[in-house]
C-alpha positions as CSV (number, residue, x, y, z in Angstrom):
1,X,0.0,0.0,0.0
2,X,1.0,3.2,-1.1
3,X,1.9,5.9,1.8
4,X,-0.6,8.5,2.5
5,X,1.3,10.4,5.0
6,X,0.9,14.3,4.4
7,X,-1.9,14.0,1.9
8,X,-4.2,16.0,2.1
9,X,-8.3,15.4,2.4
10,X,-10.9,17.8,3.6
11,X,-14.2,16.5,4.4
12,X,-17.2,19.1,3.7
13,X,-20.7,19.1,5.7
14,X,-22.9,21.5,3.3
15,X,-25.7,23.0,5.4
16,X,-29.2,21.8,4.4
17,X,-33.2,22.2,5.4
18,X,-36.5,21.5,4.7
19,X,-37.0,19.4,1.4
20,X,-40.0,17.5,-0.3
21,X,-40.9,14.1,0.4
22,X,-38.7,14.0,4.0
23,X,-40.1,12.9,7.2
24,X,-40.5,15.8,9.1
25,X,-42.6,18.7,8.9
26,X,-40.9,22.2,8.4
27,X,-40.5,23.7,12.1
28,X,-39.9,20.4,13.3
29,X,-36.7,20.0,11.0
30,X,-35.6,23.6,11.6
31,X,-35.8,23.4,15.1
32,X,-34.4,19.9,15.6
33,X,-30.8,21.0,16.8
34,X,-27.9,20.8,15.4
35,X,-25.3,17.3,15.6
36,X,-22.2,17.0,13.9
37,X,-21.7,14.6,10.8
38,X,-21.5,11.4,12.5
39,X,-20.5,9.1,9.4
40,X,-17.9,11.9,8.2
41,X,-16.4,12.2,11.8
42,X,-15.5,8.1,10.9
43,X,-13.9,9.3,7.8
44,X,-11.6,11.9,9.1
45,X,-10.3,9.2,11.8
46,X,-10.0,6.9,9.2
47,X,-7.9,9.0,6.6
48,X,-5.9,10.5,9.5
49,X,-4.4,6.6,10.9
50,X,-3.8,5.7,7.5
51,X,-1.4,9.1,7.5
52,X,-3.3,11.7,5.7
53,X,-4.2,14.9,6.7
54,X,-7.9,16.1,7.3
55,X,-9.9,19.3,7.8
56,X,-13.1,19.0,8.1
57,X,-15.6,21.9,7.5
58,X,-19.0,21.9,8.9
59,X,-20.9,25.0,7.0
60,X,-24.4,23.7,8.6
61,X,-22.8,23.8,11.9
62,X,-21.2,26.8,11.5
63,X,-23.4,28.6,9.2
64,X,-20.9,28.8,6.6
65,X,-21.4,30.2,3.2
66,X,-20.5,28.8,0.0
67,X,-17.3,31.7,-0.6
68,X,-16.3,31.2,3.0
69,X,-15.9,27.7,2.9
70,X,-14.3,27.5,-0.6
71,X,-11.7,30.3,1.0
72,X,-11.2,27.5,3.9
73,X,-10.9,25.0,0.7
74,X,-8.2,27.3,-1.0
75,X,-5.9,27.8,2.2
76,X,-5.9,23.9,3.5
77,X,-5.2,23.3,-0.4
78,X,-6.7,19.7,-0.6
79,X,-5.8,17.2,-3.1
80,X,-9.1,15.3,-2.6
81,X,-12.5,16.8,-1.2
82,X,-15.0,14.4,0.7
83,X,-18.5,14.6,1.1
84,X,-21.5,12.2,2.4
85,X,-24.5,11.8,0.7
86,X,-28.1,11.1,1.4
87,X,-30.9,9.9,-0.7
88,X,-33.8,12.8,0.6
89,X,-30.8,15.7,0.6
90,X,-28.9,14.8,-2.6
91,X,-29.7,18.0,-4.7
92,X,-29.4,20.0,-1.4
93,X,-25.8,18.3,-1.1
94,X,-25.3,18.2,-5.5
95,X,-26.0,22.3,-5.4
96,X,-23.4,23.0,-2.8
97,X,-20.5,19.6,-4.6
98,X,-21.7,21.7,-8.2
99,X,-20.5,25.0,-7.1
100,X,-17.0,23.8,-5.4
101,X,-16.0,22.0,-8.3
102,X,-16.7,25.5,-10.5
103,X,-14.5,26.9,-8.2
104,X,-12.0,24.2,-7.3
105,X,-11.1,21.4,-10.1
106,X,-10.5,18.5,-7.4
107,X,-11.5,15.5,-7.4
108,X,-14.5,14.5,-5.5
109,X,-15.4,11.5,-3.5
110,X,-18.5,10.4,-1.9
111,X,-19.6,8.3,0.6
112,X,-23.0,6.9,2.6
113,X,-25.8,4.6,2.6
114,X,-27.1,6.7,-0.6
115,X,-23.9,5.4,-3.0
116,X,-24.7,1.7,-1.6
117,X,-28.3,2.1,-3.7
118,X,-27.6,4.4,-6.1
119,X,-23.9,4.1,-7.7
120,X,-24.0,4.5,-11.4
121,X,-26.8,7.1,-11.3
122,X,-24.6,9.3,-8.9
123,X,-21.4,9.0,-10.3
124,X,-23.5,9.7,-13.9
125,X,-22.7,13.4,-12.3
126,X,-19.5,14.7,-14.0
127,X,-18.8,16.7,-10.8
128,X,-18.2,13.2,-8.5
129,X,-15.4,11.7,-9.3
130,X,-15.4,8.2,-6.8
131,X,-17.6,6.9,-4.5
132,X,-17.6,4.2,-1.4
133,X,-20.0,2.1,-1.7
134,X,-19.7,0.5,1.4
135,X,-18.5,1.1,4.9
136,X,-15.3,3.1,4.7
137,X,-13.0,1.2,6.9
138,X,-11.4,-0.6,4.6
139,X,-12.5,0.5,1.2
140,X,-11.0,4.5,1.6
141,X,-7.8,4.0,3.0
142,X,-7.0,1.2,-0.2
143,X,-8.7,3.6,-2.7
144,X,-6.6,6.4,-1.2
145,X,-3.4,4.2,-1.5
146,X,-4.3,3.6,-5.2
147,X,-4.9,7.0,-6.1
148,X,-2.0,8.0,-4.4
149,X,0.3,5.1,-6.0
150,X,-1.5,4.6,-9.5
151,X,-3.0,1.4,-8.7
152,X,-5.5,-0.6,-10.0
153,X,-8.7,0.8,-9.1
154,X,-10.0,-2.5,-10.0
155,X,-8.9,-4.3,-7.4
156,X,-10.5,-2.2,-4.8
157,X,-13.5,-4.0,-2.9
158,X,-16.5,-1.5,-2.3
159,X,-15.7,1.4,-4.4
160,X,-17.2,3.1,-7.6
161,X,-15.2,5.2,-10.5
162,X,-15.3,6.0,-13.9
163,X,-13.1,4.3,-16.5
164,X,-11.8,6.8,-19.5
165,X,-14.7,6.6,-21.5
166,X,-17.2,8.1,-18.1
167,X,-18.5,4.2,-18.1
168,X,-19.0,3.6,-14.1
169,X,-17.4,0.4,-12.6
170,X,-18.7,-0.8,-9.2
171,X,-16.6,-3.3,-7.4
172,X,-17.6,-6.3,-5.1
173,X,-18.2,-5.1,-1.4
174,X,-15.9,-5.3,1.0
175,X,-15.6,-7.6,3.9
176,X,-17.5,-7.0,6.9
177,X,-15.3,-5.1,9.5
178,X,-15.1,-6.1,13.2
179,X,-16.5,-3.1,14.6
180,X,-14.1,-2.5,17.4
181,X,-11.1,-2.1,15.0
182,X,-12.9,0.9,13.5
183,X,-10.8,4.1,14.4
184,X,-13.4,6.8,16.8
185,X,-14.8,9.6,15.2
186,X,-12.2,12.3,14.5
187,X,-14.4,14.9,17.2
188,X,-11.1,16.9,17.6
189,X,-11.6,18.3,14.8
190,X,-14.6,20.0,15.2
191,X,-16.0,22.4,17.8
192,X,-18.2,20.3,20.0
193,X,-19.6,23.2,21.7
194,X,-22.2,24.0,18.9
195,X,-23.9,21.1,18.1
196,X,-26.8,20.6,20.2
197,X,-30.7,18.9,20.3
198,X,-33.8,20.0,20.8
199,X,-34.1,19.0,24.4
200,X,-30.4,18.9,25.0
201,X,-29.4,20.1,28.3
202,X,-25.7,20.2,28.1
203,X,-22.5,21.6,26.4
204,X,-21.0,19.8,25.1
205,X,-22.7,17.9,23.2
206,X,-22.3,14.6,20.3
207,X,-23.8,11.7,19.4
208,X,-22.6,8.7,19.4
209,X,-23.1,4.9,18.0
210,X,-22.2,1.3,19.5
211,X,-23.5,-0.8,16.7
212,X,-24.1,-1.4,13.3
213,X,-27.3,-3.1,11.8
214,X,-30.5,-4.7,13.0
215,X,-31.5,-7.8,13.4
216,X,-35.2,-6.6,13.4
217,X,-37.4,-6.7,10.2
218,X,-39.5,-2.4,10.3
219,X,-40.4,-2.2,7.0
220,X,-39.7,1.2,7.1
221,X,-36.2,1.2,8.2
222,X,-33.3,0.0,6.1
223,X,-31.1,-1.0,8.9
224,X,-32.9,-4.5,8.8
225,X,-31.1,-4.9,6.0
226,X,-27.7,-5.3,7.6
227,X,-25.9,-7.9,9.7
228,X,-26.3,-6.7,13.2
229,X,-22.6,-6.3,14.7
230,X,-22.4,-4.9,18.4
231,X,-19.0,-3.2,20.3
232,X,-17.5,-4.8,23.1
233,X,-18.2,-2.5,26.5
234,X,-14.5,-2.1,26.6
235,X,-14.2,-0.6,23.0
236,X,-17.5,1.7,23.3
237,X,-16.5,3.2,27.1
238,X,-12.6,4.0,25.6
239,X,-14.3,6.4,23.2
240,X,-16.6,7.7,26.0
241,X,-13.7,8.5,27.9
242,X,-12.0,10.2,25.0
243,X,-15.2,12.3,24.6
244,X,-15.6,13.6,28.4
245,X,-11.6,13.9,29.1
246,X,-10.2,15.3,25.7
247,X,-13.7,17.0,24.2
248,X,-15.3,18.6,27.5
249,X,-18.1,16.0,26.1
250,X,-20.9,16.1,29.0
251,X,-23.7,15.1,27.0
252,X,-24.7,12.8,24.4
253,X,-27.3,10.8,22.3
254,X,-26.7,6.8,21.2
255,X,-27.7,6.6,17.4
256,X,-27.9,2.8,17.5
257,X,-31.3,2.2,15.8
258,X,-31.9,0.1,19.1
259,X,-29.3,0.0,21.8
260,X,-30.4,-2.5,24.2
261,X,-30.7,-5.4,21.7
262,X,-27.8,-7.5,24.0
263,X,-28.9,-6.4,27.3
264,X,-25.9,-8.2,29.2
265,X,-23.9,-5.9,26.6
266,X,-25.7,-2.7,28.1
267,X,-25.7,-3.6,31.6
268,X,-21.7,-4.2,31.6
269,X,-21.4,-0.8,29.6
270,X,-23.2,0.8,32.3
271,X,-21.1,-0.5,34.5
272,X,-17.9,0.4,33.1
273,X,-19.0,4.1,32.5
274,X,-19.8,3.5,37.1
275,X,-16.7,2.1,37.0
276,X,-14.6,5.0,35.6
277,X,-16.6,7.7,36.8
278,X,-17.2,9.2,33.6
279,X,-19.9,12.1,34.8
280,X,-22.4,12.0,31.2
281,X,-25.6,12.5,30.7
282,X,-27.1,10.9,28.0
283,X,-30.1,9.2,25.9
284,X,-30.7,6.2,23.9
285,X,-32.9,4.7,21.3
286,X,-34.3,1.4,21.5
287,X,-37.9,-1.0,21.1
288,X,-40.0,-1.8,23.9
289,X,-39.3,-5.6,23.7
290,X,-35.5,-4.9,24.2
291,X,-36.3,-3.8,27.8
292,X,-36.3,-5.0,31.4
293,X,-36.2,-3.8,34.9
294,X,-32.0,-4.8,35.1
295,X,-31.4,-3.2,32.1
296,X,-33.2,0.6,32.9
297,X,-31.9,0.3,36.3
298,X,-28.5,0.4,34.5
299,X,-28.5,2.6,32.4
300,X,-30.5,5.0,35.0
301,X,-27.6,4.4,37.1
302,X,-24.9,5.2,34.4
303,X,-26.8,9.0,33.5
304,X,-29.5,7.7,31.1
305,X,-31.6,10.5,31.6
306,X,-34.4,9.7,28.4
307,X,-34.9,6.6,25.8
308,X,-36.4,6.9,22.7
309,X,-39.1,4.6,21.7
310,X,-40.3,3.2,18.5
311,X,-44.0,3.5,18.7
312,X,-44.8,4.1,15.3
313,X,-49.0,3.7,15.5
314,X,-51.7,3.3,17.5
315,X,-53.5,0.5,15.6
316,X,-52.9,-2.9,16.4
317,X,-53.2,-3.8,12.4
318,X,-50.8,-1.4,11.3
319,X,-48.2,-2.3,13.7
320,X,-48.8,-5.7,12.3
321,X,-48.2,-4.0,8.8
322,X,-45.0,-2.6,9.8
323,X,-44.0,-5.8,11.5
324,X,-43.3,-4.2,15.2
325,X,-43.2,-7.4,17.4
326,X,-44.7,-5.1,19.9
327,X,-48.2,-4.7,21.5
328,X,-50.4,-1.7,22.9
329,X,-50.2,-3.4,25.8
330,X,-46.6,-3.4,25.8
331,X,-46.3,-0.1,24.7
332,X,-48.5,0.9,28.3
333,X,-45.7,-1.1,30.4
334,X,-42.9,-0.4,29.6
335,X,-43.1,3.4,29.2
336,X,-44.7,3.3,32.5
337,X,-41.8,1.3,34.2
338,X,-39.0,3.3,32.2
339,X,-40.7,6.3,33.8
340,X,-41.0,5.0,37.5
341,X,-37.1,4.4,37.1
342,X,-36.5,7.8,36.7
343,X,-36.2,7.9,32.6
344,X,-37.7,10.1,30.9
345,X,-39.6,8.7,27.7
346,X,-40.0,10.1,23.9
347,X,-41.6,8.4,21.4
348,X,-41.4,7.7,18.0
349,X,-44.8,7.9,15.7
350,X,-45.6,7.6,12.1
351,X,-48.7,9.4,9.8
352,X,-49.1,7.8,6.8
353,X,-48.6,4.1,7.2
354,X,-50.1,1.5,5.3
355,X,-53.9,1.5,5.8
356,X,-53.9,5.2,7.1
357,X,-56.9,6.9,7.9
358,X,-58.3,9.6,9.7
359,X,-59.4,7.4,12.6
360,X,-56.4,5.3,13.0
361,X,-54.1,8.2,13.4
362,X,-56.6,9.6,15.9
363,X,-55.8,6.3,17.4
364,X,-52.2,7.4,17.3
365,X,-52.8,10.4,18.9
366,X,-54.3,9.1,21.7
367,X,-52.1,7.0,22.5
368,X,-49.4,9.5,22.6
369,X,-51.7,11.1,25.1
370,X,-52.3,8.6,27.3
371,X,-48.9,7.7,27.4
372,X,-47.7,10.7,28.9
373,X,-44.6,10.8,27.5
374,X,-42.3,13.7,27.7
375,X,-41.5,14.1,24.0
376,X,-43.4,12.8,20.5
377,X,-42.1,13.3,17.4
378,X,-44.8,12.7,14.3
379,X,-43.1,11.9,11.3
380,X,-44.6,12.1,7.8
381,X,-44.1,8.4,6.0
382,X,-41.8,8.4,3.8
383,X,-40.8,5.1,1.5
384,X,-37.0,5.3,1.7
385,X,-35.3,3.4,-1.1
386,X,-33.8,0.1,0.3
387,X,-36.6,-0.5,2.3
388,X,-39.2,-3.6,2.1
389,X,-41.6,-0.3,2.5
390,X,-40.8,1.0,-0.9
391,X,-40.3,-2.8,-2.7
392,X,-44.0,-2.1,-1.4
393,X,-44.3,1.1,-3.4
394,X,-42.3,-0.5,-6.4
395,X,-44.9,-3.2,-6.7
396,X,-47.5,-1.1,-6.4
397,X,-46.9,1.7,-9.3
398,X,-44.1,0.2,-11.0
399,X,-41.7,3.5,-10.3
400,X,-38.8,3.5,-9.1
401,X,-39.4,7.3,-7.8
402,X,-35.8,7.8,-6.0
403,X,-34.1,6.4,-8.5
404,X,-35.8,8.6,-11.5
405,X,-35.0,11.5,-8.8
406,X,-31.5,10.8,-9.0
407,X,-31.3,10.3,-12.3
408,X,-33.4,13.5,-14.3
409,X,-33.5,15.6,-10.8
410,X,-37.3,15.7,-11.1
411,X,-38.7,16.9,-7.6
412,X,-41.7,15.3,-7.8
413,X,-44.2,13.9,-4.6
414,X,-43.7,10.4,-3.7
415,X,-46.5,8.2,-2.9
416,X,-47.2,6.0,-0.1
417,X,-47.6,2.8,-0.2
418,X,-51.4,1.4,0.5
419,X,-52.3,4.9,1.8
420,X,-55.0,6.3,0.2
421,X,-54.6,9.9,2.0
422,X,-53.0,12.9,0.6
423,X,-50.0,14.5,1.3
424,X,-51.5,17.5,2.1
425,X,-53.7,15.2,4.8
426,X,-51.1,13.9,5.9
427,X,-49.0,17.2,6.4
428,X,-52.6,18.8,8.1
429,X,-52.7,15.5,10.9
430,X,-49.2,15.5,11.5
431,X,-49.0,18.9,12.5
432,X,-52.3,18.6,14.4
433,X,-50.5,15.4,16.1
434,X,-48.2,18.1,17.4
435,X,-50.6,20.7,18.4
436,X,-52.0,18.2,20.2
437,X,-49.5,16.6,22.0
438,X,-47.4,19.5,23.3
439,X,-49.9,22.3,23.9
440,X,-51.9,21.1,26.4
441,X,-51.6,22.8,30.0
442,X,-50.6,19.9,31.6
443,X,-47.8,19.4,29.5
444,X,-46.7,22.7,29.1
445,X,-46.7,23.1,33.0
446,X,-44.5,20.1,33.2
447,X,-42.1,21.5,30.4
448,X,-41.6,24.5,31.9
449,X,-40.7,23.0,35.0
450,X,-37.8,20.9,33.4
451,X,-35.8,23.8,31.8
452,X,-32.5,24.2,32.6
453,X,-31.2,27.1,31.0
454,X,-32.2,30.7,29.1
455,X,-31.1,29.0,25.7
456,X,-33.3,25.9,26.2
457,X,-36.3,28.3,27.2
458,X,-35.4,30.2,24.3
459,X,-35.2,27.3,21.8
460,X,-38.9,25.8,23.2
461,X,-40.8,29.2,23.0
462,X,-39.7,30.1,19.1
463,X,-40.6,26.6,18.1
464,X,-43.8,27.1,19.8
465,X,-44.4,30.3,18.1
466,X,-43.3,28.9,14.6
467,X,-45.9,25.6,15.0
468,X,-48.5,27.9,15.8
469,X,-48.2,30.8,13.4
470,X,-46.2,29.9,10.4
471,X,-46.8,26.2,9.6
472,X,-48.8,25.7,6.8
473,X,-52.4,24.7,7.7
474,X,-55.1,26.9,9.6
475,X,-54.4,27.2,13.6
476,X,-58.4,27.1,13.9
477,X,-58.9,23.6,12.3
478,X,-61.1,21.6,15.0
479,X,-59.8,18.3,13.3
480,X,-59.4,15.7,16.1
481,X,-59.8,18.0,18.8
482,X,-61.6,15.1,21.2
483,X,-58.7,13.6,21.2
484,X,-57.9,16.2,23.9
485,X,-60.7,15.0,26.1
C-alpha cells in the first residue's frame, strides 16, 4: 500500500433544510438542533491513521457560506474533497459539490448509505469523481493508496469510479469489518460546543453509536437490511472516555437504531461508565421488547436521563403492517416502568402508514396522550429506497421514484404505499399530532418546569411560536380536537 502520509483530504458538511418528500414537517426539521456529521467524523479518523491529513468543514454547523468555505478549501489546499451523501438531501448536497468543483477542479469522492443504492446514477454526475460504496474502513484508505500510488482501481472491494470513457465500474463489497477495529470519530476536529438537540441540556454535546445493523425486520427502516454487529463494553466506554476527558463532552445521544438489543452488553457498559466515573448525561434509542427492569436500572444508574421509543401507530393492524413485534399493551408497560425508574420517555410515531386513515391516526394520537410521554415526534411516512416499504411502493406503481429523482432531478411527490390519503392530509394530521401533544396545560406546565437554562427556554418558545403561526395549515382547524378529552 501506497503511503498517504501528508496528503491531504478535507471533508465538507454542506448546510441543508426542509425538502419534499422527508419525514419531518418544516418547524420540526428547523428546530431539531444541530449534531455533527456522525459518518464523516468516521472518515476523518479513518484517513488521518492511515497518514493523511484532514480538515473537516462543517458549513451547517457553523453557518458557513459557500465563498467562506471555498476560501477555507483554498488555504488547506486539498488534493481530494469528501462529502457524504443522502438519498432525501442529494440535490441539497449536489447544489453546494456543483459549485465547489466550478471553483475548485479537485476531485471529488462520496460516501453513505445513498452510493450503496444508487452508484451509477450518482457518479452519472461529472462533478463526482469516486464513491464508497460500502463502509469506509477498509475500502478508503485502499482507494486512497491507489490514487495516491496509480494502482489498479479495480482491485479495490467496495468502491465506484469511472473508467476513461465516463463508463461507471462498481466493485464487489468489502468484507465486513469487526467493529471494534474501526478508528473513533475524529471529534477533535470540530468544535463540539455547537452542536446541540432540541431537548439537550448540556454543552457539550455529540452523538454517538455502539452498533451497526439490525436484526429486526421495520419495513420502514433499512437498517434491517444489515448484519447486526455490536462493540464490546470495553471498546465503546474508551471512546466515552476520550469524549468527556479530551472534548469537554458532558452530553450525548446513542444513534444505535436500538441500543439494548444485547442487554448483558448494556448492563456491563453501564457499569464500566460507574466504573470510571465518567460524569455524562445521555439518551438512547431502542424498542419496547429490548427492555427490562435490570437493564433501565442500569442505564438510570450510568446518567440515562431519556430513551427513545419506537412507537410508530396506535393501531394494532398497522403495527402488524409494519412488523413491530410489539403490543399496545406493551407499549403501556414499559413506558410506564421506564418512567417509574426515573427515565424520561420520547416516542417515536408515524402518519401515513399503510392503511392510514383519519381514525387510525386519531388512534395514534391518543395514544401519545395517554402515554404521557415527555416528548413525541410525528413523522410524515416516507418510502426510503432500500426498504421492504418501498419494494412495497415498487410493486405497487411500477416506479422506481428515487431512482428517477437521481437520475433526471425531477422533484416530484412520492406516494405511499397502500395509503389512500394525501399529502397534504397527511402534512394537516401530522402537524395537528403536534398541536395536540405539546400544547396542552398539563404538558406545558410540566415543560416549563424541566428547563434548565435561558437558551433551552429560548429554543422551546420560538418553536412554539413557529408551530402555531407559520406552519402551513389553519391554527383554527377543530380536526381531532376530542382527542384532547
Amino acid at each position: 500500500m501506497a503511503p498517504l502520509s501528508g496528503v491531504k483530504v478535507a471533508l465538507v458538511y454542506p448546510p441543508y433544510g426542509p425538502v419534499r418528500n422527508e419525514p419531518g414537517i418544516k418547524t420540526v426539521k428547523e428546530n431539531y438542533g444541530i449534531f455533527p456529521s456522525l459518518s464523516l467524523l468516521y472518515v476523518a479518523g479513518i484517513l488521518e491513521s492511515a497518514g493523511c491529513q484532514v480538515v473537516f468543514i462543517d458549513a451547517h454547523a457553523q453557518g458557513l457560506s459557500l465563498e467562506q468555505t471555498v476560501a477555507r478549501l483554498r488555504a488547506f489546499g486539498p488534493s481530494f474533497i469528501g462529502y457524504t451523501l443522502t438519498t432525501y438531501l442529494f440535490f441539497q448536497s449536489m447544489a453546494w459539490i456543483k459549485a465547489i468543483k466550478e471553483e475548485l477542479d479537485i476531485p471529488v469522492i462520496v460516501g453513505g448509505v445513498h452510493l450503496s443504492i444508487y452508484p451509477r446514477e450518482t457518479l452519472a454526475y461529472p462533478q463526482i469523481d469516486l464513491a464508497v460504496t460500502g463502509e469506509a474502513e477498509r475500502s478508503l484508505p485502499e482507494l486512497m493508496a491507489a490514487l495516491v500510488g496509480g494502482g489498479d482501481l479495480s482491485a479495490v472491494r467496495g468502491i465506484a469510479y469511472k473508467q476513461a470513457d465516463d463508463t461507471v465500474v462498481v466493485t464487489p463489497a468489502a468484507m465486513d469489518l469487526d467493529v471494534d477495529k474501526a478508528p473513533f470519530p475524529a471529534r477533535h476536529l470540530i468544535d463540539n460546543s455547537i452542536y446541540y438537540s432540541f431537548i439537550s441540556q448540556y454543552r457539550n454535546f455529540t452523538c454517538f453509536i455502539t452498533s451497526r445493523g439490525c436484526p429486526y425486520k421495520c419495513i420502514f427502516c433499512e437498517q434491517g437490511s444489515k448484519p447486526f454487529r455490536a462493540r464490546s463494553p470495553g471498546n465503546v466506554v474508551d471512546e466515552l472516555e476520550l469524549c468527556v476527558k479530551e472534548h469537554g463532552i458532558r452530553e450525548l445521544d446513542f444513534f444505535d437504531s436500538s441500543f439494548t438489543i444485547r442487554k448483558q452488553r448494556v448492563i456491563e457498559i453501564c457499569a464500566e461508565i460507574n466504573r470510571r466515573k465518567l460524569d455524562i448525561v445521555w439518551a438512547a434509542r431502542t424498542r419496547v421488547d429490548c427492555i427490562t427492569d435490570e437493564v433501565l436500572k442500569a442505564m438510570r444508574a450510568a446518567g440515562c436521563n431519556r430513551i427513545y421509543y419506537g412507537i410508530e401507530s396506535g393501531n394494532r393492524e398497522i403495527l402488524q403492517t409494519l412488523k413491530k413485534s410489539t403490543s399496545l399493551e406493551m407499549y403501556r408497560d414499559v413506558v410506564s416502568r421506564t418512567k417509574k425508574n426515573g427515565i424520561n420517555t420520547f416516542g417515536y410515531f408515524m402518519v401515513g402508514n399503510p392503511y392510514e386513515t383519519e381514525a387510525t391516526i386519531r388512534q395514534t394520537i391518543r395514544l401519545a396522550l395517554e402515554l404521557d410521554l415527555d416528548y413525541a415526534q410525528f413523522s410524515k411516512v416516507t418510502a426510503m429506497p432500500a426498504t421492504e416499504m418501498y419494494t412495497l411502493l415498487l410493486k405497487e406503481t411500477g416506479r422506481d421514484y428515487w431512482r428517477e429523482h437521481i437520475e433526471t432531478g425531477k422533484d416530484e411527490e412520492i406516494p405511499r404505499p397502500l395509503c389512500d390519503m394525501s399529502d397534504a392530509e397527511i402534512q394537516r394530521w401530522t402537524r395537528l399530532a403536534y398541536l395536540r401533544f405539546y400544547y396542552r396545560p398539563k404538558y406545558i406546565a410540566r415543560a416549563l418546569s424541566r428547563l434548565k437554562s435561558r437558551e433551552e427556554l429560548i429554543r422551546s418558545l420560538h418553536t412554539a411560536w413557529q408551530m402555531l403561526v407559520t406552519d402551513p395549515g389553519s391554527q383554527h382547524d377543530d380536526a381531532g380536537m376530542e382527542v384532547l378529552a
